[in-house]
LOROMI-211554 format. One line per field, with one value per residue (C-alpha): residue in one letter; x, y, z. Coordinates in steps of 0.25 Angstrom, whole numbers, plus 2048, in hexadecimal, padded with zeros to 3 digits. Layout:
residu: a, ... .
x: X, ... .
y: Y, ... .
z: Z, ... .
//
This chain:
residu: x, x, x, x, x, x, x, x, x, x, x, x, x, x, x, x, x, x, x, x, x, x, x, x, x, x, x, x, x, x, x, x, x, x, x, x, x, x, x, x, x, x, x, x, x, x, x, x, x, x, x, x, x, x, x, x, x, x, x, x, x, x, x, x, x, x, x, x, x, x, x, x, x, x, x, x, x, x, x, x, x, x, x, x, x, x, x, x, x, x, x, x, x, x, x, x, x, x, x, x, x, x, x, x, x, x, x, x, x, x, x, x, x, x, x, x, x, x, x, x, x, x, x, x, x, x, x, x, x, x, x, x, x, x, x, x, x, x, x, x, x, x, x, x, x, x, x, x, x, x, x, x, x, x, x, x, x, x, x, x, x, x, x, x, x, x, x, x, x, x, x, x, x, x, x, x, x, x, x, x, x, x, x, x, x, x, x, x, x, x, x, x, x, x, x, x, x, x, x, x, x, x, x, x, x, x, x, x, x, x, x, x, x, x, x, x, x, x, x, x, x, x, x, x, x, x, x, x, x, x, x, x, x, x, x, x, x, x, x, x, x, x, x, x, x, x, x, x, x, x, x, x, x, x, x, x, x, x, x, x, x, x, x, x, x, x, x, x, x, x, x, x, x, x, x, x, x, x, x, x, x, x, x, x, x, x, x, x, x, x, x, x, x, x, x, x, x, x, x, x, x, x, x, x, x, x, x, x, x, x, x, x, x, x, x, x, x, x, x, x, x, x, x, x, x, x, x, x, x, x, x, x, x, x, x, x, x, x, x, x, x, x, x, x, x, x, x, x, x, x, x, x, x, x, x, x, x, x, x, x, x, x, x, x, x, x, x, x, x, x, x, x, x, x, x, x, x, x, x, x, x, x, x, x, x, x, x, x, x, x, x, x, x, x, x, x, x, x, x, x, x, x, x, x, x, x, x, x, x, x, x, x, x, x, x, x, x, x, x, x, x, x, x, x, x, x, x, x, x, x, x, x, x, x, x, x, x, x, x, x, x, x, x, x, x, x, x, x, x, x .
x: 800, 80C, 813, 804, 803, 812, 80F, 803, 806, 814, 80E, 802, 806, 80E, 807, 80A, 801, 7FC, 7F2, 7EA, 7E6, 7EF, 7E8, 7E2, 7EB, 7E7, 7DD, 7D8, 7E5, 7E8, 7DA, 7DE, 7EA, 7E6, 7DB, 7E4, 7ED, 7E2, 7DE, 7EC, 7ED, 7E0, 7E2, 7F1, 7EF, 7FF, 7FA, 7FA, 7ED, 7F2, 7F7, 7EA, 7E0, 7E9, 7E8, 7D8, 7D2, 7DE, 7D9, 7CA, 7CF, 7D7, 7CB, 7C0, 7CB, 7CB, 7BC, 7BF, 7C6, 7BC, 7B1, 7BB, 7B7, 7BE, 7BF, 7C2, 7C4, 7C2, 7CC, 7CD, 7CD, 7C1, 7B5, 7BB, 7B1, 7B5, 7A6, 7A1, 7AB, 7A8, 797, 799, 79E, 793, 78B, 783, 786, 788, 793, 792, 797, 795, 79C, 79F, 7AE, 7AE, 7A2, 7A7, 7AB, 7AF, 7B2, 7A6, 7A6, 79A, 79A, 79D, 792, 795, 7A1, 79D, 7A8, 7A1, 7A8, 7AE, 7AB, 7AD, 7B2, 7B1, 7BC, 7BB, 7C5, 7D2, 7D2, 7C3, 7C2, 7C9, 7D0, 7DB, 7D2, 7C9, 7D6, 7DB, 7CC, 7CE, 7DC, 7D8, 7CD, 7D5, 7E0, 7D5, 7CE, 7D4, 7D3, 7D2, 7CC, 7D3, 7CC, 7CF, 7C7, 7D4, 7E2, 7E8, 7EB, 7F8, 7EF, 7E8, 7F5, 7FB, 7EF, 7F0, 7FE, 7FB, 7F0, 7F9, 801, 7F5, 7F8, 7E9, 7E6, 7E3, 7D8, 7D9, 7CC, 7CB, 7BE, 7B4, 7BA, 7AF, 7B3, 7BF, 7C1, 7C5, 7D3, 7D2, 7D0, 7DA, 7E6, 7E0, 7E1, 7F0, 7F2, 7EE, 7F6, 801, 800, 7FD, 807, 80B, 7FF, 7F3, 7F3, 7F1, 7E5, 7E0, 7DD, 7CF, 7C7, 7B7, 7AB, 7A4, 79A, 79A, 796, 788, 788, 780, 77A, 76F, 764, 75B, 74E, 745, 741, 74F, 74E, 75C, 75A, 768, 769, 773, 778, 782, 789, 78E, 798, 7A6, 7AB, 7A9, 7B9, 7BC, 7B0, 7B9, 7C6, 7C2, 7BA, 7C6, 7CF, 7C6, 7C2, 7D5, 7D9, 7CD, 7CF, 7E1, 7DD, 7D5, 7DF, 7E9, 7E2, 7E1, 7ED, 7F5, 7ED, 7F0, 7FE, 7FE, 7F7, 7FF, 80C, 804, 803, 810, 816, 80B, 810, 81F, 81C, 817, 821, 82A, 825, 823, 831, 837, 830, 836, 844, 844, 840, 84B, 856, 851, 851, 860, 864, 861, 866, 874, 873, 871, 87A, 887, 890, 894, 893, 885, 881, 883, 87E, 870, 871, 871, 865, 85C, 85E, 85C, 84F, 84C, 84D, 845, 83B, 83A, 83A, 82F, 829, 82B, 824, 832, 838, 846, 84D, 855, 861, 85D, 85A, 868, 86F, 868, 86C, 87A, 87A, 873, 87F, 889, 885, 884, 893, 896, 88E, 892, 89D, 89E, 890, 896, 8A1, 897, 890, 89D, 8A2, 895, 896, 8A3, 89F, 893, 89D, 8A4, 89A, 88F, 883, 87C, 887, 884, 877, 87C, 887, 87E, 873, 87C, 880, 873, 870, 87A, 873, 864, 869, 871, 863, 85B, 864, 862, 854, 851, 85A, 853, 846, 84A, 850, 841, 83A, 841, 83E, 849, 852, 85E, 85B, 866, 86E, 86F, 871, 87C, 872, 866, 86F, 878, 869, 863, 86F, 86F, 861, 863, 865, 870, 870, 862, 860, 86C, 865, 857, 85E, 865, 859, 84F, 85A, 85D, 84E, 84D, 858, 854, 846, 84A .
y: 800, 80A, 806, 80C, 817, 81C, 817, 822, 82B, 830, 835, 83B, 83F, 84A, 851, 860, 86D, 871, 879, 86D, 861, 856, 84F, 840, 835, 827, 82C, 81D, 817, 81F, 81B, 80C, 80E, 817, 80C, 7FF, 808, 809, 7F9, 7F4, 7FD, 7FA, 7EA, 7EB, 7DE, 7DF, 7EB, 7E7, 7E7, 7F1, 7FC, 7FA, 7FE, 808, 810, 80B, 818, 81B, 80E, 812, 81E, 815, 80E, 819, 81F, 813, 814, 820, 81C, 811, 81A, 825, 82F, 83F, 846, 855, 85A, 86A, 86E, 87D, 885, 884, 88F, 891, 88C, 87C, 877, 882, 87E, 86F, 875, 87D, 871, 867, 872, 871, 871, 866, 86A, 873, 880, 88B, 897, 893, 88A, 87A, 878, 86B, 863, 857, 851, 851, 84B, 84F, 847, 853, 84F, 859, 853, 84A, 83C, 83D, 838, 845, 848, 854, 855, 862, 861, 868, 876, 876, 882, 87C, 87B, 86E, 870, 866, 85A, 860, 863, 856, 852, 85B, 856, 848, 84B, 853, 847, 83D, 845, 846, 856, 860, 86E, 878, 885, 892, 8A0, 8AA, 8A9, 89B, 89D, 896, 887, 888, 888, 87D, 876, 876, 871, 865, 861, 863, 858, 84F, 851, 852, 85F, 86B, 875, 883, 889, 899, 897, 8A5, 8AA, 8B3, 8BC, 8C2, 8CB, 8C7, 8CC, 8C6, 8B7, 8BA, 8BD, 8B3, 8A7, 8AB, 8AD, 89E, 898, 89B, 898, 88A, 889, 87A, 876, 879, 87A, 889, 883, 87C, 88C, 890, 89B, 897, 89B, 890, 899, 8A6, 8B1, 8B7, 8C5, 8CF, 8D2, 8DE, 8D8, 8E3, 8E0, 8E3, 8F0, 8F3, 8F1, 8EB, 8E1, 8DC, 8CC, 8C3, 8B7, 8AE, 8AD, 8A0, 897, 898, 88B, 887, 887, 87F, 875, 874, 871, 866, 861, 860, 85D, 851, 84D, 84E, 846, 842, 834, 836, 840, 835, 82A, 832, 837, 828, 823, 82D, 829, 81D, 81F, 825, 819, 810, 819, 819, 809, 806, 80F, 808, 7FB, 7FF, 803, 7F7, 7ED, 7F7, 7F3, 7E3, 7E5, 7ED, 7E1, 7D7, 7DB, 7DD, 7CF, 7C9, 7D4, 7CC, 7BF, 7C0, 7C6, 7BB, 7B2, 7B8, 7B9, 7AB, 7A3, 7A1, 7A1, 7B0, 7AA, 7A4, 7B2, 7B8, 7AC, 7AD, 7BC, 7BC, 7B3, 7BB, 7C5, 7C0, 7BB, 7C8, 7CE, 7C4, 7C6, 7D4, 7D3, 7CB, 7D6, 7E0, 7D7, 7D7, 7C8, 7C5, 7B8, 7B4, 7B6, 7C5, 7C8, 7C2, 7CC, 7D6, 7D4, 7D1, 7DF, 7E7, 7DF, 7E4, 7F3, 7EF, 7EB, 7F5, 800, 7F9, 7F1, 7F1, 7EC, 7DD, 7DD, 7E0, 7D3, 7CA, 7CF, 7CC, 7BD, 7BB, 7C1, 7B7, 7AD, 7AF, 7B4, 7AC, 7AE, 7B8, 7C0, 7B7, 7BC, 7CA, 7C9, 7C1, 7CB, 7D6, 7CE, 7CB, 7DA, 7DC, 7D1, 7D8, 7E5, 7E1, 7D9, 7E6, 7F0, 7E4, 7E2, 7F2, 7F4, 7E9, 7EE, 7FC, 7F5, 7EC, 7F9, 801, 7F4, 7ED, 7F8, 7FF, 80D, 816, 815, 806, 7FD, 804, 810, 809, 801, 80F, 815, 80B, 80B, 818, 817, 80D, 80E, 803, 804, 804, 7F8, 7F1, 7F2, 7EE, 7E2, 7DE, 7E0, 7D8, 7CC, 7CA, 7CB, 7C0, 7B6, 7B7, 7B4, 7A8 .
z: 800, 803, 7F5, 7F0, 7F8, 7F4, 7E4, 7E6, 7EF, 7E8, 7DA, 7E2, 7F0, 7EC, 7E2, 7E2, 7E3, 7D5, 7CF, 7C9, 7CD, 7C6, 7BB, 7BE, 7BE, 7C2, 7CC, 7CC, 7CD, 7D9, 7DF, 7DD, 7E3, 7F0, 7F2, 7EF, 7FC, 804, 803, 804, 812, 818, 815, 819, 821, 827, 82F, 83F, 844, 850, 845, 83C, 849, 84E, 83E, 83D, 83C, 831, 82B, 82B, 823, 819, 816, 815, 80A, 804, 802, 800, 7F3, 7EF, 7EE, 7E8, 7F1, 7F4, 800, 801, 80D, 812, 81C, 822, 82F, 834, 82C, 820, 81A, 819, 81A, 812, 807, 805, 806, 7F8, 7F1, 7F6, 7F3, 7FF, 80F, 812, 81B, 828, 829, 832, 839, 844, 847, 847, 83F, 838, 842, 83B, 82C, 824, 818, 80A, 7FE, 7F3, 7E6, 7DE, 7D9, 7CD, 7D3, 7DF, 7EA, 7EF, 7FD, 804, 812, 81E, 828, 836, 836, 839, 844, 84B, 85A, 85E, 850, 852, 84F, 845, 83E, 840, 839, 82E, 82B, 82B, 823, 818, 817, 814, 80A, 7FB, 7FB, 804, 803, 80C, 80E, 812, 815, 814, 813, 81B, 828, 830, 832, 826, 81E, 829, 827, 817, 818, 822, 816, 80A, 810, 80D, 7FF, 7F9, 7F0, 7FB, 7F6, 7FD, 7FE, 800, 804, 808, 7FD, 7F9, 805, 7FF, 7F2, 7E7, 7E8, 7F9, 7F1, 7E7, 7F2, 7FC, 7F2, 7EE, 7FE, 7FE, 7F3, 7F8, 806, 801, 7F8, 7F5, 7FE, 7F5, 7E4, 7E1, 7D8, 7E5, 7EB, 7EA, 7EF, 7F3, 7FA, 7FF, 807, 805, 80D, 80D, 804, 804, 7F5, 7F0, 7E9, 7E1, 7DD, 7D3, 7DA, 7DC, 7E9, 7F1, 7FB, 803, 800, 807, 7FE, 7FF, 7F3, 7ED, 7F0, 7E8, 7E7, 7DA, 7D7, 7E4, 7DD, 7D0, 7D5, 7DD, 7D3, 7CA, 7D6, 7D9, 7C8, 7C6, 7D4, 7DB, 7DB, 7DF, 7EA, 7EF, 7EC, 7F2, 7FE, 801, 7FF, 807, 812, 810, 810, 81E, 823, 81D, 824, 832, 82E, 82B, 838, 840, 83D, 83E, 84D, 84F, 84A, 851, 85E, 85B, 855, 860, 86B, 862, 862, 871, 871, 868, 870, 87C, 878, 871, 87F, 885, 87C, 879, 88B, 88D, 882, 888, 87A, 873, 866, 868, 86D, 860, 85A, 863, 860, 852, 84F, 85A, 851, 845, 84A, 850, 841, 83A, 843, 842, 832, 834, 83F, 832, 828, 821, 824, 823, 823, 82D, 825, 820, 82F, 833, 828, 82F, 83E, 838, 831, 83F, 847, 83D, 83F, 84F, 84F, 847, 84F, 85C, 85C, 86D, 86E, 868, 870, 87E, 878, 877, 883, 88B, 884, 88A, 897, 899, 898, 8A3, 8AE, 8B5, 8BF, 8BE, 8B6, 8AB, 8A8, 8AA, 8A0, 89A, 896, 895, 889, 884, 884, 87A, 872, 878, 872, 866, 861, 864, 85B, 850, 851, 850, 843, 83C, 842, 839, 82F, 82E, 830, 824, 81B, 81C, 819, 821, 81C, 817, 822, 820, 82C, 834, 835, 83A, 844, 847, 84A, 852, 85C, 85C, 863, 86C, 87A, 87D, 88B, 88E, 884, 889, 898, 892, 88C, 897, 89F, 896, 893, 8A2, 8A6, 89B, 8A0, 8B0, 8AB, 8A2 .
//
């Protein structure tokens, strides 16, 4: 599904500002290929349990695009501080209030969502998003920016000149990378000269954020005017009418907007969320087989420890402790869903010891000097020289067991720094003492039990 994702993604994602819409291009193809993402993530059967219920409500999202998709289905999403007119906005294009508006702050509480008719696909829904500055504003605006990044297009509106959040807010959506439409909305209460300046003011603020052809000036409900209506008699009578709405050239640019990409900006919308979930996926699942890996490799330190403790003959230290570690790796690999054989895991362990004595050369000669050591001693010496000796062993299999766990991690690869760097680093990080104590500790607790 990744391998999709990026096929898609990189001749799409990154599509510049421009005046026009891009002409269409596989729109179907991009359907097909967005939809086949979606399936393959939401029946990804090698996803824990654990890791799908903790990402369920990301999942239900995955599959209501995914419906989304099958049904081919748009969303445009209005987003503004809060009585700019965002409600009013999405009423002149339905072309009947269907949405609430009012006066008065923190009228649209929530996402609400019309089914826009007028366009001849159909399928093109139209959703109001809470204001960005309402009373308890922090999770309204969260709502309004979950809403625009699962929306294919979103409508940003304006009543003057953008303020310091309004522009902070454009620039967080432009990183959702779906076509922005500024809105200049009660445009009817400046001259003609006010408009003119106000929609350069605005092009350039937005610069890089918004296609200068993507600027538009409306009134989606205008003020009340006063006219002078003479009748036959000549007599004036004061008359208060609202004129009509001006959102005619808003109408035609998306129309041609949605007839040019409406089915990529839905395959797109869908597939970059997609991608994020398949990132929180894949980190989920790393986590996780972090902390199984991390309980494993304590579990093999311990049991070398032990081992390399209690078996009388240096030689057949080394010996015990090679295979240990070469089990440890195989069973990681496995952990890692990358198997290796016994003798690909042995190459490993033999190049991580290499960059040890490399790295620390005094480490094996603390290891041969406590063989000897244990020897020569008895009572309760022994077991003292004994484990002190086996944390050698307890700590020499840790560093081993978390270079191959990066070296599992990365894909089986040692990055540009190659081996030495990954095992230079994970030394680097280690705290020997305190290891060396918790070893000892754990292998002497191990051998008074036994």
């Amino acid at each position: 599904m990744r391998d999709n994702w990026r096929k898609w993604s990189s001749r799409h994602v990154e599509r510049p500002a421009t005046d026009e819409p891009s002409a269409p291009a596989a729109g179907e193809d991009h359907l097909a290929l967005a939809r086949e993402s979606l399936r393959e993530l939401l029946q990804d059967d090698r996803v824990p349990a654990s890791v799908r219920e903790s990402l369920a409500e990301d999942y239900r999202q995955v599959q209501a695009m995914l419906e989304k998709l099958e049904h081919g289905h748009i969303h445009i999403a209005v987003f503004g501080r809060v009585s700019v007119g965002k409600s009013a906005t999405l009423n002149a294009l339905l072309g009947e209030p269907r949405f609430r508006t009012s006066p008065l702050h923190g009228e649209t509480r929530s996402a609400d969502l019309a089914h826009w008719r007028q366009y001849d696909a159909g399928g093109v829904y139209l959703v109001d998003t809470p204001g960005i500055n309402e009373v308890d504003g922090e999770a309204r605006e969260r709502l309004a920016h979950e809403v625009a990044e699962r929306s294919d297009l979103v409508l940003f509106v304006v009543d003057g000149d953008l303020t310091r959040s309004e522009l902070d807010a454009l620039r967080v959506l432009a990183r959702y990378r779906r076509p922005l439409l500024l809105l200049l909305n009660k445009a009817d209460r400046y001259t003609r000269e006010e408009r003119a300046l106000l929609l350069q003011t605005l092009e350039r603020r937005s610069a890089g954020l918004v296609a200068p052809g993507n600027i538009l000036a409306i009134a989606a409900e205008p003020g009340e005017r006063v006219y002078l209506q003479v009748d036959a008699t000549g007599q004036e009578t004061e008359v208060v009418r609202r004129p009509p709405t001006e959102v005619e050239k808003l109408r035609e640019r998306l129309w041609l907007v949605l007839e040019q990409e409406g089915k990529s900006l839905a395959a797109l919308n869908a597939t970059l969320f997609a991608g994020r979930l398949s990132d929180q996926v894949a980190e989920r699942i790393l986590a996780t087989r972090r902390t199984l890996a991390d309980s494993l490799v304590r579990t093999y330190c311990v049991s070398k420890g032990v081992a390399v403790a209690l078996n009388p003959l240096p030689v057949a230290d080394l010996v015990a402790a090679a295979a240990i570690d070469i089990g440890m790796v195989v069973h990681l690999s496995r952990l890692h869903r990358l198997p290796m054989s016994r003798s690909q895991a042995g190459a490993l362990v033999r190049t991580v010891i290499g960059q040890m004595a490399l790295l620390m050369g005094t480490t094996w000669a603390v290891h041969l000097v406590s063989s000897a050591l244990k020897l020569g001693t008895g009572g309760l010496s022994t077991v003292i020289t004994a484990a002190a000796q086996g944390a050698v062993a307890y700590y020499s299999t840790y560093v081993v067991g978390q270079v191959a766990e990066r070296y599992l991690a990365q894909g089986l690869s040692w990055g540009a720094g190659g081996p030495k760097r990954v095992v230079r680093d994970i030394l680097a990080n280690l705290d020997r003492d305190s290891l060396l104590a918790q070893a000892r500790s754990d292998i002497l607790a191990r051998l008074r039990a036994g």
